[in-house]
C-alpha positions, 0 to 999 in steps of 0.5 A: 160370589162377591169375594166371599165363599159361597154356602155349600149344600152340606154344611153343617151336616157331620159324617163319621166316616169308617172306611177305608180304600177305595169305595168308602173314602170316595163316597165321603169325600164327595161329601166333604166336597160338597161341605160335610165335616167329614171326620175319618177314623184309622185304628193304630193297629191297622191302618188304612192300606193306601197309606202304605202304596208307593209314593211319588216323591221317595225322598228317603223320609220317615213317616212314610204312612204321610207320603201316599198320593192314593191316599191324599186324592181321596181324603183331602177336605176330611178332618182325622182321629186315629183311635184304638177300638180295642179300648173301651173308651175309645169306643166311648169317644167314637159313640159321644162323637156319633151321638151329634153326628148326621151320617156314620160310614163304615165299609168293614165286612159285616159283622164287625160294627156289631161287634164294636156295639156300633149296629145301626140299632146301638146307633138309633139309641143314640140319635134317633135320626142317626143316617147309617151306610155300610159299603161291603161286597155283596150286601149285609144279608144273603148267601154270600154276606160273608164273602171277601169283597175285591175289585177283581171278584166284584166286577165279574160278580156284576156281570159287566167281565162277561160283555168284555174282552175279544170274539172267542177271547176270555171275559176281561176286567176294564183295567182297574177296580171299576166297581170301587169308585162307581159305588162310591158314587152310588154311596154318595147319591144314597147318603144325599138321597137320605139326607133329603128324606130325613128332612122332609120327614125327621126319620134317619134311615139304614143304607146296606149298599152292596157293591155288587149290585151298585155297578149292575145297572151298567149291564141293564142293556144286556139284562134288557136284551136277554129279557126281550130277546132271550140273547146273550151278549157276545164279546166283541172287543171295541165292536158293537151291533149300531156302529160301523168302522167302530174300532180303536186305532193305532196312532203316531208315537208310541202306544198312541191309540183314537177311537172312531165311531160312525153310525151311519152312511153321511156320518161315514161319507164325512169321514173318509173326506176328511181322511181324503179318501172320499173314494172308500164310499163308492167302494162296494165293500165300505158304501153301505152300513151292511157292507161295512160290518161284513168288511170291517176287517179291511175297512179297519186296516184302511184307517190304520194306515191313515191314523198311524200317521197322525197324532192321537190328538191330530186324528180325533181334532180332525175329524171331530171338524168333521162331525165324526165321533172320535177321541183320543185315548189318553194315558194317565200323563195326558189326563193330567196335562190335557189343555181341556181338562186344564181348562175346565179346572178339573184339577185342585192344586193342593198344599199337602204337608210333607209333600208339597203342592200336588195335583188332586182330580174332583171326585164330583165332576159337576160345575155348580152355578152357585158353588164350588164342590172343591179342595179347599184342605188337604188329606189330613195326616195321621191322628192329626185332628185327635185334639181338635176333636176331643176338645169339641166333645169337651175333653180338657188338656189333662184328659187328653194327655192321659188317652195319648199316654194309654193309647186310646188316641195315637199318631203314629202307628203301633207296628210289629217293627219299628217304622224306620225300617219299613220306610227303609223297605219302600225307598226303593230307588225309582230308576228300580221302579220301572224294571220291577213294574211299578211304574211305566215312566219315570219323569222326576221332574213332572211338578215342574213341567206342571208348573207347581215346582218349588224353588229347590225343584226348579233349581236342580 
């Protein structure tokens, strides 16, 4: 790049963002990454409620509302107002600021944009060729608009709980929020696809993005196969219909686990060689694909037996030597540390202030050629832009004096108690942390084995 940044696709392109969470913050924050001047809004009254989930560094500090790792990942690259829309003019700001503004997104449930007067009409007045995205549950219109949309509901309400979980077990969720950030995803591809359209044509467009509907084309083999077939999927934990042995093992250590996948009689002729068993070919039970689905209970405690010797990592190298599908399952830890994903820079370094240097994974997994879809700013902390901004839209010192001392801009938050006492509440001490479930290990020194320790850390 001959020592200068490379242009990113967005620059240029101006995003007020209204989310908040999960969904609507991953969306923007692929945008900021691709160069958007992504401005995020918070309301002193309510603020975002990652803000407040359990830091990594309880260091017994105030402004705990900065503290939060959840909410640095997926704002960094964002530029911050905090304005009370409860004050006619601070709904004057916010329409000034969209007035020459590209993008607005908001993820509030429907209704409440309507009632600020920001409506996607209200929007249109303002700038014609206005891009607006609302993120909800389950879409703007329809029987079930007004529905409370959570990832728990919302994964089932798409159908994928149904396909998971164990023969003659209950549906089961895969373990975290999945609809949320996968719709970010599908927010971020819809906004680019708008973007383009208004280039080609001048016209903006509305986006009513259900969260529901975002993750069911995960399902579409399912829906495929019901269509055709009249057949309903059944849950059969970590088996399927084309693959056999296919089966999460048991590995060395503790909670160490491999998934293994052979689709057919070479692919299974290559593993068993290189768990020197060559002899499990010839066995009648295991020779053919057939036999094997009619034995894979046997055939699954005979490679349990060889992977719980083994390594996790030792078993998916092996036999990924060996032209088997296999891969180590990895904790969040190994996803941090993991040689590969090190290598690959999938992790930005970031100064994030009154943390530290921190580890914050691409939302945007894609390597460019010609850019770096990148952190190049850390999550901004609360209000921290309000001047910047304001002067941008030509408010002058006096004015923003004025808005600071009646409440139209804070940086801090208006709380029922004072905030001392709720940064008291969260300094649980950590080795309490564990017993309580809140976290599975305690590593106080996991910055200095990332090699990110300051002077201080490494000298304790």
């Amino acid at each position: 790049m001959n020592g200068h940044e490379a242009a990113l696709p967005l620059d240029g392109i101006r995003v007020v963002d209204l989310t908040q969470v999960f969904a609507g913050p991953t969306c923007t924050r692929i945008l900021a990454d691709l160069g958007a001047d992504v401005i995020r809004f918070e309301s002193p009254n309510r603020l975002d409620v990652t803000r407040s989930l359990i830091t990594t560094d309880n260091d017994g500090k105030d402004h705990h509302w900065h503290r939060s790792s959840y909410f640095t990942i997926r704002n960094t690259n964002k530029r911050e107002m905090v304005l009370d829309l409860t004050k006619p003019e601070a709904i004057a700001i916010l329409r000034k600021l969209i007035a020459g503004a590209d993008v607005v997104a908001e993820s509030f449930t429907p209704r409440v944009m309507e009632n600020f007067g920001l409506g996607y009409a209200s929007l249109k007045e303002l700038k014609p060729d206005i891009i607006m995205i609302s993120l909800s549950g389950y879409g703007q219109f329809g029987s079930m608009r007004d529905f409370a949309g959570y990832g728990m509901g919302l994964e089932p309400a798409s159908g994928i709980s149904s396909i998971t979980g164990y023969e003659g077990g209950p549906p089961m969720r895969t373990g975290m929020s999945f609809t949320d950030p996968y719709s970010g995803f599908v927010g971020a591809g819809a906004v680019l696809t708008a973007l383009h359209y208004r280039r080609r044509t001048g016209r903006g467009q509305y986006i009513d993005l259900s969260e529901q509907e975002a993750a069911m084309p995960v399902m579409g083999a399912a829906l495929l196969d019901y269509q055709m077939n009249q057949r309903l999927w059944q849950r059969r934990g970590n088996r399927g219909d084309h693959a056999a042995p296919q089966g999460c093992y048991r590995c060395a250590g503790d909670d160490r686990w491999c998934v293994i996948s052979v689709s057919d009689d070479a692919e299974f002729a290559r593993m068993v060689a290189a768990m020197d068993h060559p002899e499990w070919a010839d066995d009648q039970r295991f020779s053919t694909v057939l036999a094997r689905f009619d034995h894979h209970d046997e055939l699954d405690a005979a490679i349990s037996e060889w992977t719980s010797q083994r390594d996790h990592y030792d078993v998916m190298h092996t036999l990924q030597a060996a032209g088997v599908k296999a891969a180590a399952v990895l904790d969040g830890k190994e996803v941090l540390f993991d040689p590969h994903l090190r290598a690959r820079g999938q992790f930005d370094m970031v100064e994030q202030p009154l943390l530290g240097r921190r580890p914050v994974q691409k939302h945007l997994a894609a390597k460019f050629r010609r850019f770096e879809a990148k952190t190049r700013t850390p999550a901004p902390l609360l209000g921290e832009h309000n001047e910047e901004v304001l002067r941008e839209l030509g408010y002058g010192d006096d004015d923003i004096a004025r808005l600071k001392a009646e409440g139209v801009i804070a940086d801090a938050p208006n709380l029922p108690v004072p905030p001392q006492l709720i940064s008291m509440a969260l300094k649980l001490p950590y080795d309490r942390y564990i017993p309580a479930g809140i976290l599975q290990a305690l590593e106080p020194d996991y910055r200095e084995q990332l090699g990110i320790a300051d002077d201080g850390e490494r000298a304790q």
